[in-house]
N, C-alpha and C positions, 0 to 999 in steps of 0.2 A: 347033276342037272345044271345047264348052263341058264344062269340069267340073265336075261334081257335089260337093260341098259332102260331105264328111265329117265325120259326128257322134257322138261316144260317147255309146253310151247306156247308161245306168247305172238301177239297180234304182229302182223306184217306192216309194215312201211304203207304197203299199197291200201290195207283192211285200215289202218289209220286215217289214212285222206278220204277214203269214203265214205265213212262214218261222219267225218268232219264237213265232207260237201253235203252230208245230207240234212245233218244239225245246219246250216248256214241255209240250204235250201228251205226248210222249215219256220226258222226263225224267220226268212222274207217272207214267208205268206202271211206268219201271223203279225209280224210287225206291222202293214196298212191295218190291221184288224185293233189292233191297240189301240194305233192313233185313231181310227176311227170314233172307237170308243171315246178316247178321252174328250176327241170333239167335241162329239155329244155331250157330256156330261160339261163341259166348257160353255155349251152351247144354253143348256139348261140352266146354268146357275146367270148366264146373261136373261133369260129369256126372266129369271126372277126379278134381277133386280130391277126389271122394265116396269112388269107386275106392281112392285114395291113402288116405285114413284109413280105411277098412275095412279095407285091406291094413295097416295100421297098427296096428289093433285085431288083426289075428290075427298081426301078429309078437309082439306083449306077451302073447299068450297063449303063443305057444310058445317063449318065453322064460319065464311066470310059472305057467305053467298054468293056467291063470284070463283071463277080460278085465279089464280096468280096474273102478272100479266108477264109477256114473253119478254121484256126487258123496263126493269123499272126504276125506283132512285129517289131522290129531291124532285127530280122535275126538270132541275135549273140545268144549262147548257151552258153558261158563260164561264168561261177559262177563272175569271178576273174576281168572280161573285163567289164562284165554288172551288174552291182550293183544291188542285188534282190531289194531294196528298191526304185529306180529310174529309173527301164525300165520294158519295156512288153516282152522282151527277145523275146521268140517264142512261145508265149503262148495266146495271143491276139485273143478273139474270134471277130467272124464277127460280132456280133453284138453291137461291138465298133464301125468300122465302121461304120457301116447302121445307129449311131447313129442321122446325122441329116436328116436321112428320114423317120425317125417315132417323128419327133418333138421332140429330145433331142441334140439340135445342142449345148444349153449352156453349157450338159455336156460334151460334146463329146471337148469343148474349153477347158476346165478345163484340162481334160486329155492330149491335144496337147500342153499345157505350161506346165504341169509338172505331166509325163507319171510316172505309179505306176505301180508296179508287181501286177496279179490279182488278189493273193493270197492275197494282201495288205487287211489291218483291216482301213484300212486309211477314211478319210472323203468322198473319192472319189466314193468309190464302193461300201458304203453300202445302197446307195439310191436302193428302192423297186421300181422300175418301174413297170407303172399298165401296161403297155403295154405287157410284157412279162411274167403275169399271167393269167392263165387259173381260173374264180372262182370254178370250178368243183372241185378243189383239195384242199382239205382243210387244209391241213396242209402247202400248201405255204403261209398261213396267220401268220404264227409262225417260221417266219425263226431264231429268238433268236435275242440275242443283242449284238451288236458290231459285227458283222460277214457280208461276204460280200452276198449278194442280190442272191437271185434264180433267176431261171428262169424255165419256163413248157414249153419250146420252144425249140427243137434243129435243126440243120441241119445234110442234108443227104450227105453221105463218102462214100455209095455206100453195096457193097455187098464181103468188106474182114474187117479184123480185125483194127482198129482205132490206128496206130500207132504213136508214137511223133519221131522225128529226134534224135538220139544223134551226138554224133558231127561229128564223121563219115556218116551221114546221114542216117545208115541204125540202128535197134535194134544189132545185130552182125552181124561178118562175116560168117557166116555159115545160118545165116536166109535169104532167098532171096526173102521177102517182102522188099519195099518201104514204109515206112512212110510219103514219100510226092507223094505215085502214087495211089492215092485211083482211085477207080471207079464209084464214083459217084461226083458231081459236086465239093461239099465242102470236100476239105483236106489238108496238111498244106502245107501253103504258095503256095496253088493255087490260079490261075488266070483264071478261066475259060470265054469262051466266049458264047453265045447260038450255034455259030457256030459249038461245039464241040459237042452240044447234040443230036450225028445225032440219038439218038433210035427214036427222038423225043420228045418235051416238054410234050405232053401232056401225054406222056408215062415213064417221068421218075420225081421219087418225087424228090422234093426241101427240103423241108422241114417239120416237123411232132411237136408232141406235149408227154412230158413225166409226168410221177407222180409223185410225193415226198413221200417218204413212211410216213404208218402213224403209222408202226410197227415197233419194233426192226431190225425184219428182211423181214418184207414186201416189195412189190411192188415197187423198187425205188431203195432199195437197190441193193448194188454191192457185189458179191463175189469173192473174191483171189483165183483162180485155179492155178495158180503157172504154168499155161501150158505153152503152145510155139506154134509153127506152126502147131503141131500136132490134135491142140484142133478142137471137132467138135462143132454145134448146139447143138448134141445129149448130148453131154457130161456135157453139160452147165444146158441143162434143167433137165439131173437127177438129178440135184440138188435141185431143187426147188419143191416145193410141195404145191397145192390147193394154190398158187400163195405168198407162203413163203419157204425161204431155212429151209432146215431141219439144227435141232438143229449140226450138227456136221462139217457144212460148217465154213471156215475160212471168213469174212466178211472187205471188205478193211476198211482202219482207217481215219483218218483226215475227210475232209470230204465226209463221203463214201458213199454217195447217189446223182442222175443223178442230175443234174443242180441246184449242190451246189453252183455255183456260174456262172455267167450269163455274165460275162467278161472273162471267161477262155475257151481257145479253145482246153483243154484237153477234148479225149475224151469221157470221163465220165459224162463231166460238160455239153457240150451243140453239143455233136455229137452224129450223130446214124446211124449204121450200116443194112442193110436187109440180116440178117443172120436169126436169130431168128423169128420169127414174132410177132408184135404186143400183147404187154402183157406179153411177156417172160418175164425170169430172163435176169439178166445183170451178166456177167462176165466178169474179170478181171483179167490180166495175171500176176501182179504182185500187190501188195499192194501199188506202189508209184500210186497215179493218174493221171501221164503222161503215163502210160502203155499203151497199146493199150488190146484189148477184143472185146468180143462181147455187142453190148448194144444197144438192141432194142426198138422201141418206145411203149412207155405205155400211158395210160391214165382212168380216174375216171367216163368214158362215158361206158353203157353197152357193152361188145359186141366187141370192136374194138379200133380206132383210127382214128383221122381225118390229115389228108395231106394234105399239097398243094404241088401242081405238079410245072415243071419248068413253065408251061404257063400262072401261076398264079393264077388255077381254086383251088379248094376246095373240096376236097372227104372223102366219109368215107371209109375206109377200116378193113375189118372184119378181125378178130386178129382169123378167121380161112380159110383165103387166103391160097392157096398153096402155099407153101412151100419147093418143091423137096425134094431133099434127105439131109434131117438134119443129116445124118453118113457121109458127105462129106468134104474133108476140103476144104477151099476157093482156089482159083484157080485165078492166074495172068492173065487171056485173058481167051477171048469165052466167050460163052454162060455161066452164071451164073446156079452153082449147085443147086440154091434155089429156082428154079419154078417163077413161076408169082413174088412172093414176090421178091425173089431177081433181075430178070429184072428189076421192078421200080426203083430200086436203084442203076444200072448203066443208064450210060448215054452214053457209043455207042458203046454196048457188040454185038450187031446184034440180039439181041433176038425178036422173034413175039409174042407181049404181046397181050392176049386176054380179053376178059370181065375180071374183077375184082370188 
């Protein structure tokens, strides 16, 4: 009997690449589904630590009867009185205080025996607290070396421009904003109480979450309009474009993007205004970052921005909320010119806040 010759046969050249375009095909559909995922879950542990310092904000109240105020200190403004090296002058964000009700009570001692300017480079301030980073945003991973600590977290001053004191208490005589009359809970050297929120807690935001840019002039950044009282919304957003200033905008200096630093109650660093809505550019009335502007909350989540309200809850809010009339300038009393958006951001303007 003749036998037949046995052959192993093995996969072809061609049966190889198609196997491989199909594994390759595969992997692209489920990789968006990943990322998706991890979003979310990115998304979620931001959405806690918001949770966590609102719950934060209302233990120092029912311990102080009061909230923190939006930037606080000594008091003292003079260069010559208050040694930038050795005090908080008036620059002091709340989230010094709030420090030993998010579990940072060791460092919050360190500071109360030997209080630093927040600009300080010092040992004190460049600690990264996990609590006051969003993972969504990636470049809070790289804040550089020797510099003081970010933060993706700020609190809400309402629905006018973020002014600091000079020593006269106002920006000048001819401007007739208040730097310490915001209309929204946190502003400087306030002391609010729930009592004061008559719009309602659950109607007016506490507190929101910002981006770090991860562009020259991207998302995060601040631009020097060199304006006044005059400046609108409108004016702020022409400047920015598919969510970058165009090349010809002037851009603040030092450190010139939102919560460059997470102990400074200037507010650029860790305050924000319902002028703009959600996503906007940020502007800035003068190039010092005590200035006051407009600087609305952003964030690396599709779509919007997450808040917590004075009551403690946690919302998303879509960063195409109305808005009112962005040609208007802000306004000392009433009804806020900024529609829904800007109501959440006072705290007892009289406004009838609807769905959101």
């Amino acid at each position: 009997m003749l036998r037949r010759a046995k052959h192993n046969r093995g996969f072809t050249l061609i049966e190889l690449l198609v196997v491989i375009a199909i594994i390759a095909v595969l992997v692209s559909l489920l990789l968006p589904a990943v990322q998706q995922a991890r979003e979310a879950a990115r998304r979620t542990q931001c959405k806690n630590n918001l949770k966590q310092l609102v719950l934060a904000v209302h233990n120092y109240h029912d311990v102080y009867t009061r909230f923190p105020g939006g930037t606080t200190g000594s008091g003292c403004r003079s260069s010559s009185t208050c040694p930038t090296a050795t005090t908080g002058r008036s620059r002091i964000s709340a989230f010094v205080d709030l420090l030993p009700y998010y579990e940072q009570a060791n460092l919050y001692n360190q500071y109360s025996s030997a209080p630093q300017a927040p600009w300080s480079t010092g040992a004190l301030w460049v600690q990264q607290l996990a609590a006051l980073a969003c993972p969504s945003d990636v470049q809070f991973r790289n804040p550089g070396v020797n510099t003081p600590s970010m933060t993706n977290y700020n609190f809400c001053s309402g629905d006018g421009s973020l002014l600091m004191c000079s020593v006269n208490d106002e920006i000048s005589p001819t401007d007739p904003r208040k730097c310490n009359n915001a209309r929204g809970i946190f502003s400087m050297q306030s002391f609010r109480q729930i009592r004061d929120v008559t719009d309602g807690t659950s109607n007016t935001i506490a507190m929101s979450e910002h981006a770090t840019p991860t562009t020259a002039r991207g998302l995060g950044r601040v631009s020097e309009t060199g304006g006044a009282s005059t400046d609108t919304p409108a004016f702020c957003r022409a400047q920015f474009v598919n969510k970058e200033f165009i090349p010809s905008v002037s851009l603040v200096g030092d450190v010139g993007f939102r919560g460059g630093r997470w102990n400074d109650g200037a507010g650029m660093m860790t305050r924000f205004n319902t002028m703009i809505p959600p996503n906007g550019p940020s502007c800035q009335e003068a190039s010092s970052h005590w200035a006051g502007g407009m600087f609305p909350p952003s964030s690396r989540h599709a779509g919007g921005v997450q808040v917590a309200m004075a009551d403690g809850s946690v919302r998303f809010i879509s960063e195409n909320i109305d808005a009112g009339n962005q040609g208007a300038v802000e306004v000392a009393g009433g009804v806020s010119p900024y529609g829904v958006w800007g109501a959440l951001g006072t705290m007892g303007s009289g406004e009838v806040v609807g769905e959101f």
